[in-house]
C-alpha positions, 0 to 999 in steps of 0.5 A, spaced: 500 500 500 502 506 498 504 511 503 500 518 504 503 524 508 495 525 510 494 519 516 488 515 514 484 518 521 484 524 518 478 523 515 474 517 517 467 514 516 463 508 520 464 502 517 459 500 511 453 498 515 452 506 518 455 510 512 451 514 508 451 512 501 450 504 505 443 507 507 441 510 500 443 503 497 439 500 502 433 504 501 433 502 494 433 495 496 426 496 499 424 500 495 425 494 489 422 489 493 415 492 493 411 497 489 411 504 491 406 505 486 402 500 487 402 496 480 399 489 480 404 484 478 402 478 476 408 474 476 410 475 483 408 467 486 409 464 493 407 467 499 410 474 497 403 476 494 399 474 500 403 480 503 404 484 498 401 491 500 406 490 506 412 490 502 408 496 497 407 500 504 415 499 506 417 501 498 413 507 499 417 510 506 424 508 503 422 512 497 419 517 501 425 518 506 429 517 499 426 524 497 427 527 504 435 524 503 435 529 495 433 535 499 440 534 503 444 535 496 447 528 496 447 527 489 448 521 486 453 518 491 458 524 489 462 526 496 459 533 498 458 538 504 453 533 508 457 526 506 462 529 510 459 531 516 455 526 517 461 521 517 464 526 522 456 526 526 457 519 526 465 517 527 464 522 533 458 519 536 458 511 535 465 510 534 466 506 540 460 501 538 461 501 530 468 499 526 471 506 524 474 506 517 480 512 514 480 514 508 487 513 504 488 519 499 494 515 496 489 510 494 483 513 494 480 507 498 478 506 506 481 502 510 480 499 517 483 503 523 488 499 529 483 501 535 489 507 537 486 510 531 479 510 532 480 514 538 484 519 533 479 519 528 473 521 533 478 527 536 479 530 528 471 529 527 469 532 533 474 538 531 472 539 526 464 539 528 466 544 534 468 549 528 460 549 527 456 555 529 451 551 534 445 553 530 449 549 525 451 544 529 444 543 532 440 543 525 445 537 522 445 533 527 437 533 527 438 530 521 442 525 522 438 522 528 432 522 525 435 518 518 438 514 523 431 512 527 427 512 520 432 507 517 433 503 523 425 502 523 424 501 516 429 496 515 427 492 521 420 492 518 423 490 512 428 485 515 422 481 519 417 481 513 422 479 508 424 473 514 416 471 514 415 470 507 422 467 506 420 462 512 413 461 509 415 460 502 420 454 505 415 451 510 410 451 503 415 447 499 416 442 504 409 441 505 409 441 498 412 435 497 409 431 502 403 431 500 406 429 493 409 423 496 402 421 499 398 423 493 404 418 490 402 413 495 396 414 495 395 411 488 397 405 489 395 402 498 398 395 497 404 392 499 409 396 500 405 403 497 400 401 503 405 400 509 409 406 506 403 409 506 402 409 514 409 411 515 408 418 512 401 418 515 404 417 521 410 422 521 406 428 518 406 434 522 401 437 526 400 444 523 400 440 516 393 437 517 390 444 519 393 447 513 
């Protein structure tokens, strides 16, 4: 790697989970994996349909709060004015609990910091928040709390639903291919088809005879 004169905690960042433009690639995400539209579309199968309307109402908060994001001038995740106070909101205030990363100017990329470090990366960032005017400091920091609370809900909605589906959908297919094997037994209930039959009667689970 090469060396740069300007050490790398100079200018810092939360690691992906918590940087700006992670939380915009996020709310893309949700937004594909519903409709903020409401278009029908006929080739989504499997229980997905079934809660559909609740995938729409998440695609339309993460385009709704996607929106509000635009106005703060984040532009196609070109690097501005408010990506560079929020990374050093962030760095400063959860730098203990999330994995802080420097910015190497030599090799245009980030990397992860020694723990020694991430203590220097938090001191430079709240330098150069001190720098702010208190209105300033006060109106940015409104921001980044309520983007962090507001994500923080949708994809903990989205991350619960899309673990329900995902967990009906495998369910579904083992149901699915038990009732196959009965269907196949069922045509023929002689011999060894017969005792085969009950063996597969017997270890059924409880559930599938509700469903």
């Amino acid at each position: 790697m090469k060396q740069s004169k300007t050490p790398l905690w100079k200018k810092s960042c939360l690691g992906s989970s918590l940087s700006f433009e992670n939380i915009v690639e996020w709310l893309d995400e949700i937004g594909d994996n519903g409709d903020a539209y409401g278009y029908e579309d006929s080739s989504i199968e499997g229980y997905y349909n079934e809660y559909k309307d609740q995938f729409d109402e998440l695609a339309a908060g993460a385009y709704t709060m996607w929106e509000r994001l635009s106005e703060y001038d984040y532009c196609g995740g070109e690097y501005n004015e408010y990506c560079e106070i929020w990374d050093d909101m962030t760095v400063n205030l959860l730098g203990e609990l999330y994995t802080v990363y420097g910015f190497n100017p030599a090799e245009l990329d980030y990397f992860k910091l020694s723990g020694f470090e991430e203590t220097l990366a938090m001191q430079e960032a709240e330098k150069r928040l001190m720098r702010l005017t208190k209105q300033q400091l006060i109106r940015n920091f409104r921001k980044v709390l309520m983007t962090l609370v507001m994500f923080f809900d949708l994809k903990a909605a989205h991350d619960c639903l899309t673990s329900i589906v995902e967990e009906l959908d495998e369910k579904g297919a083992l149901l699915e291919r038990k009732n196959e094997r009965i269907n196949a037994l069922y045509s023929d209930l002689t011999g060894k088809s017969g005792e085969a039959f009950d063996e597969e009667i017997a270890h059924l689970p409880p559930r599938m005879w509700v469903e």
